[in-house]
N, C-alpha and C positions, 0 to 999 in steps of 0.2 A: 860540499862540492859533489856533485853528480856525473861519476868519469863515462867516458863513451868508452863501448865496447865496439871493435874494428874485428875484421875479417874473420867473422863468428865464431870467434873464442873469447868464450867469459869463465877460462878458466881463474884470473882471478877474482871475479867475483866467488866461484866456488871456494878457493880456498881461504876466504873471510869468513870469521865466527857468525856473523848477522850477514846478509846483504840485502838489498832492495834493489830486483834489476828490473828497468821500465821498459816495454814493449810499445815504441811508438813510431810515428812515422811526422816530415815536414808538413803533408797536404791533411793529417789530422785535426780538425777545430779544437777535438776535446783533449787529442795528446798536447795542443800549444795550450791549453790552458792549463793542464796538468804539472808542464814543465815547472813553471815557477813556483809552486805549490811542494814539489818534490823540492829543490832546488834550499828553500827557507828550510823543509824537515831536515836536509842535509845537514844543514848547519845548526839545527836544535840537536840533534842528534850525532855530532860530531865525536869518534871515538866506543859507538855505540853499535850502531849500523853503516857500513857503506853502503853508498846508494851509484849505481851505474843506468846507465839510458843503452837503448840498444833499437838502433833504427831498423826497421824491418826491410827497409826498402835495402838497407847494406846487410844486414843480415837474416837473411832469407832463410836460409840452412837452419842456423840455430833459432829463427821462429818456430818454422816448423818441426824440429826437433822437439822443443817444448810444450808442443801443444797449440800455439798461438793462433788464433782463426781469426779473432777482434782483436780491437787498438780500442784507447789505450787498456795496454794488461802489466798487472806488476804480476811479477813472484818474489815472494818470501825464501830465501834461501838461510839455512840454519845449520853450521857446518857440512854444507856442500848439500843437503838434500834439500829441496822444496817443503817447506810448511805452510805455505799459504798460498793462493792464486785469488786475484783481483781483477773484474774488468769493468772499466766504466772511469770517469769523472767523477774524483772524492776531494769538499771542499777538506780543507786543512783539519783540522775537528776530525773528523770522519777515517783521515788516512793515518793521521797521528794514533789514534782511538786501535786502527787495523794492525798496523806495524806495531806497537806495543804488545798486542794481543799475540802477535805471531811469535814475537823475542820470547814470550811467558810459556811457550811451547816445546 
């Protein structure tokens, strides 16, 4: 399951061992194709990684806080620091492949 971060704090997602937070927006093409893609890893990787969505358009602040210029963007969070940063449309394959890579970090 992929919880929504509100009123830009993703303080829990920092305090998760893994996380995967997605930087997207409603009027995105490639963030709605993204969603259900995220969505399936969620639940392959339940108890592994949590996975949070974090709309840009409601959280503005903490985009920009992190860097965010493009959509869609994941970060890799790894007991509260960043180890990975992604931007673009990644079929399943591909993000599965990313996230793995970043947990081994």
């Amino acid at each position: 399951m992929v919880k929504k971060i509100q009123n830009n704090n993703m303080d829990e997602a920092l305090q998760a061992k893994a996380a995967v937070v997605d930087f997207s927006a409603v009027w995105c093409g490639p963030c709605q194709m993204l969603a259900p893609v995220l969505e399936e890893l969620s639940g392959d990787l339940d108890g592994k990684v949590a996975f949070y969505n974090a709309d840009t358009d409601e959280n503005t602040q903490l985009a920009i806080a992190n860097g965010i210029t493009n959509i869609p963007a994941l970060l890799f969070l790894k007991d509260g620091k960043v180890v990975g940063k992604n931007v673009g449309f990644m079929p399943k394959p591909e993000l599965e492949a990313w996230v793995k890579g970043c947990m081994e970090q």
